[in-house]
C-alpha positions as CSV (number, residue, x, y, z in Angstrom):
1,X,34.6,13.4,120.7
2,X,37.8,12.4,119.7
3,X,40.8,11.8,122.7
4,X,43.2,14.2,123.2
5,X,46.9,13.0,121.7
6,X,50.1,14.2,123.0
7,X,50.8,15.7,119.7
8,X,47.7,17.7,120.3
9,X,49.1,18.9,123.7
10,X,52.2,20.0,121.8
11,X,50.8,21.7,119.3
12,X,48.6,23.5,122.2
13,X,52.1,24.5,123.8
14,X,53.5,25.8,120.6
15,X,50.7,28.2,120.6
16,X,51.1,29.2,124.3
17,X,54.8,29.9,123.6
18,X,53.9,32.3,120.6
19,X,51.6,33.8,123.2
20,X,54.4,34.3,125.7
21,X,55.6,37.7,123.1
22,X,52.1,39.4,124.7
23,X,54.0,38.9,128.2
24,X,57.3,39.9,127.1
25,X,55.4,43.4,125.5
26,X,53.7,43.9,129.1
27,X,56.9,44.0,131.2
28,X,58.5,45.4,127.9
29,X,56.0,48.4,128.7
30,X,56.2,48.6,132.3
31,X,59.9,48.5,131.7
32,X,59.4,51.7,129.1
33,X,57.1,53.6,131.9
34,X,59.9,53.0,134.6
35,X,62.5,54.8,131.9
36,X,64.6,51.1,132.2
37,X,65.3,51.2,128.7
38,X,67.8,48.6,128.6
39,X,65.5,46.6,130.5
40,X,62.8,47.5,127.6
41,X,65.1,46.2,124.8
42,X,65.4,42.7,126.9
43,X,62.2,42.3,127.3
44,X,61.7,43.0,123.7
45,X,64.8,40.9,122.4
46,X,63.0,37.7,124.3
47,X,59.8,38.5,122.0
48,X,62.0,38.3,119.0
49,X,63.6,35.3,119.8
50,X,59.9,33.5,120.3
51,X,59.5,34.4,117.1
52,X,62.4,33.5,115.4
53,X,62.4,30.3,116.4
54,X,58.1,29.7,117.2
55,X,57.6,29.1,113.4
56,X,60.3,25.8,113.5
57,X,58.2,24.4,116.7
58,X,54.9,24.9,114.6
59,X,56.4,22.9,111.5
60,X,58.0,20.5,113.8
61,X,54.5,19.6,115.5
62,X,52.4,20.0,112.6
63,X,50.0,22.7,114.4
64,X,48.1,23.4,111.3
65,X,46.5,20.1,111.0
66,X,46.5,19.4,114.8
67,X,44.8,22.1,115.8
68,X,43.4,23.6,112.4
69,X,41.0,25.8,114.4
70,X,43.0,27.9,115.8
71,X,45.6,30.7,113.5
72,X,49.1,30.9,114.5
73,X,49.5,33.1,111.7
74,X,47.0,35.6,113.5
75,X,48.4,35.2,116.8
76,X,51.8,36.0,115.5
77,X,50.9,38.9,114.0
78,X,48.6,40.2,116.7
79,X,51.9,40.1,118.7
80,X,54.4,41.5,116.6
81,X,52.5,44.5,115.9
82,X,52.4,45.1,119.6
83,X,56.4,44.4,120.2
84,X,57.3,45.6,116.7
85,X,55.3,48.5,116.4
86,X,53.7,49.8,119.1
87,X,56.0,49.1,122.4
88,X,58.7,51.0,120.4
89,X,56.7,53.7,119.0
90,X,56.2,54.6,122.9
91,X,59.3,54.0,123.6
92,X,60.5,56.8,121.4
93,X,57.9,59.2,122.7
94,X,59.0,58.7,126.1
95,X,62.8,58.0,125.0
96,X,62.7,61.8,124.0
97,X,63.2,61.1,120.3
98,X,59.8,62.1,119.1
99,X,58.4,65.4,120.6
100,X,55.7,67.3,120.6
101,X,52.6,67.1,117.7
102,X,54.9,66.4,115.5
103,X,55.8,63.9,117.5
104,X,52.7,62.3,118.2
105,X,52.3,62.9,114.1
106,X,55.2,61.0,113.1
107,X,54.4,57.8,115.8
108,X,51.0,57.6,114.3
109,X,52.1,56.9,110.9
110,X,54.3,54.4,112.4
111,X,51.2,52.8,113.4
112,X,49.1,52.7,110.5
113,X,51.9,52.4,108.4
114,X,52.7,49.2,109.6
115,X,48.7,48.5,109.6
116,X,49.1,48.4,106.5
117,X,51.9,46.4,106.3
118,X,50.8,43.8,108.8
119,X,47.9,43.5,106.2
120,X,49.3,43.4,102.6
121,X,49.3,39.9,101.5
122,X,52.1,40.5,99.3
123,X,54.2,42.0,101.9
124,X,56.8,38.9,101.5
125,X,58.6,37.6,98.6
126,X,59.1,33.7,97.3
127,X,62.1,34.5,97.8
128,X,61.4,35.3,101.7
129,X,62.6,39.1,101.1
130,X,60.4,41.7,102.2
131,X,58.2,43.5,99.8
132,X,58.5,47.5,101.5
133,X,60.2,48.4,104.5
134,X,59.1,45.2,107.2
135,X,58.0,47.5,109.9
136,X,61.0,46.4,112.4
137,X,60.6,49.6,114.4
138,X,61.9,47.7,117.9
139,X,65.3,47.5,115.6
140,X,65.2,51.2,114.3
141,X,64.5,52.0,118.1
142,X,67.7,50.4,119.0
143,X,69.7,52.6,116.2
144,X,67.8,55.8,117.8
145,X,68.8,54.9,121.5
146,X,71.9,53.6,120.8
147,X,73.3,56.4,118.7
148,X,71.6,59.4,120.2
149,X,71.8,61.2,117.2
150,X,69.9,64.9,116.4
151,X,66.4,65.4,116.9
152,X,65.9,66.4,112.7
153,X,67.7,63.1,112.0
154,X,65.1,61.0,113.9
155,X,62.5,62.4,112.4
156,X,64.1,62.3,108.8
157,X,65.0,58.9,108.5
158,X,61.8,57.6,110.7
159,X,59.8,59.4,107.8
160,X,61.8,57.6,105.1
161,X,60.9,54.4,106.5
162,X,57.7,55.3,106.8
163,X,57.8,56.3,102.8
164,X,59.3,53.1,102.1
165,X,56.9,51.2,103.9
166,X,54.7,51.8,100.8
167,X,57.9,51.4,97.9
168,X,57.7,47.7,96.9
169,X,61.3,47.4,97.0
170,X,62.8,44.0,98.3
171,X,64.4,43.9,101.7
172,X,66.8,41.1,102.6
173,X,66.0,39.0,105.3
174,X,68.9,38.6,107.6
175,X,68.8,34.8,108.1
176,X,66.6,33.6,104.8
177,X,68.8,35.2,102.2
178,X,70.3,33.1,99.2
179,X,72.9,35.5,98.0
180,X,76.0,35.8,99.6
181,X,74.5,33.9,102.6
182,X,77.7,33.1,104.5
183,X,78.9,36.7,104.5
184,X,75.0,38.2,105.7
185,X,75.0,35.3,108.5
186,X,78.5,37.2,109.8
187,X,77.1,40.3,109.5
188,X,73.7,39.4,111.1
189,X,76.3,37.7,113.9
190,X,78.0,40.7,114.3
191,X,75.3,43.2,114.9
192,X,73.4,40.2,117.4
193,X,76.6,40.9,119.3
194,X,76.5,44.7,118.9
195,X,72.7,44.9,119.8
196,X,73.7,42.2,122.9
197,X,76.6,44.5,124.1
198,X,74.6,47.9,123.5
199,X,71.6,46.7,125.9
200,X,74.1,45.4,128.5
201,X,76.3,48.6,128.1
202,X,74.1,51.1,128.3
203,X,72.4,54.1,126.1
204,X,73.7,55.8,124.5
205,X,76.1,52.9,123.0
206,X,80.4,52.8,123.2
207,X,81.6,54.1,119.8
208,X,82.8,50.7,118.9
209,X,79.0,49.3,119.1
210,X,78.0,52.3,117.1
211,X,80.5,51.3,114.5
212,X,79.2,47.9,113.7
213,X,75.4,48.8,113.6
214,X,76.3,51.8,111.6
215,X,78.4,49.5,108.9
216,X,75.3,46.2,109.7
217,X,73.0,49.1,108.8
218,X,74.4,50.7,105.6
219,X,75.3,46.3,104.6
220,X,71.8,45.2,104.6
221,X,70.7,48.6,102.7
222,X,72.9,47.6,100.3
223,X,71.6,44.2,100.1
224,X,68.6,45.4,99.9
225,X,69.0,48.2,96.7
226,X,70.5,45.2,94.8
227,X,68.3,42.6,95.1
228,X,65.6,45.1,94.4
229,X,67.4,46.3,90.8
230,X,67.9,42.8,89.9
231,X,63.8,42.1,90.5
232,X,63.0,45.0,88.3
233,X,65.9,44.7,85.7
């Protein structure tokens, strides 16, 4: 039996960090159950930043070849799905924004939409875009709580995403993405803020954080119908 090595402790802690998202989608659902929904979003803001910045502590250590039995990849994903997918698909039953059967209708093809998602190999590009719409339904919860808007419009542009879930058009990651980097950084900068001051200012959001996730939104749309011409044309 080989000794344990520091290195093999750190890679160990990596993984126990990336576990920490299945803690922050408990208290993110006790949260919901409560009807704290700001305190929901902060619980599920604290997932996203473990994995935002989990993958750069895994290169760092080297936790493939440290500890080759064990799939970060996996464990990621195990948690995502519960922090991207299912803590806000609840969260908009409960919110009010899906009611009824058609309700329940529309938040199960969340879920296996983004099953099938979560399982297409090809889901991102070389270019790290992603291939159909990524299944960030914690962010389109956000939009819905933060804008308040009509019950027809939540369930229109939910099923859009849904559709586009399956349309292998390119959607530009907000920190990865090559063209016009500098300008989607500041964009991505400003809607951290507006996302920030919408949690801390309470739902439905001041007209001024509406503005700048409405423009953030319609930006990376943009984005994302250009760089998905220029990969078919």
């Amino acid at each position: 039996m080989l000794p344990l090595r520091f290195s093999d402790f750190a890679a160990a802690a990596v993984h126990l960090f990336t576990a920490l998202g299945a803690v922050c989608a408990l208290m993110a659902t006790l949260a919901l159950f409560d009807g704290a929904w700001e305190r929901m979003f902060v619980w599920l803001g604290v997932a996203l930043v473990i994995d935002a910045v989990d993958g750069t502590f895994a290169r760092m250590v080297r936790v493939d070849q440290r500890l080759p039995r064990f799939s970060g990849e996996r464990l990621d994903l195990v948690i995502d799905y519960v922090t991207y997918v299912f803590v806000p698909a609840l969260a908009m039953i409960r919110g009010g924004f899906l009611i009824g059967t058609s309700g329940l209708v529309i938040a199960s093809l969340i879920l296996v939409s983004s099953l099938y998602h979560f399982s297409d190999l090809a889901s991102k590009g070389e270019d790290y875009t992603f291939v159909g719409f990524p299944a960030i339904w914690n962010v389109v919860a956000l939009y819905l709580f933060a804008l308040a808007p009509p019950l027809w419009f939540n369930y229109a542009a939910l099923l859009v995403c849904i559709f586009f879930t399956f349309i292998p058009i390119r959607w530009v990651h907000p920190v990865r993405v090559a063209k016009l980097r500098l300008v989607t950084l500041v964009v991505t900068t400003l809607w951290s803020v507006a996302a920030i001051a919408a949690v801390a200012l309470g739902f439905p959001s001041p007209f001024w954080v509406q503005v700048i996730l409405v423009a953030a939104a319609l930006y990376f749309v943009a984005m994302t119908v250009e760089l998905s011409v220029r990969a078919h044309f």
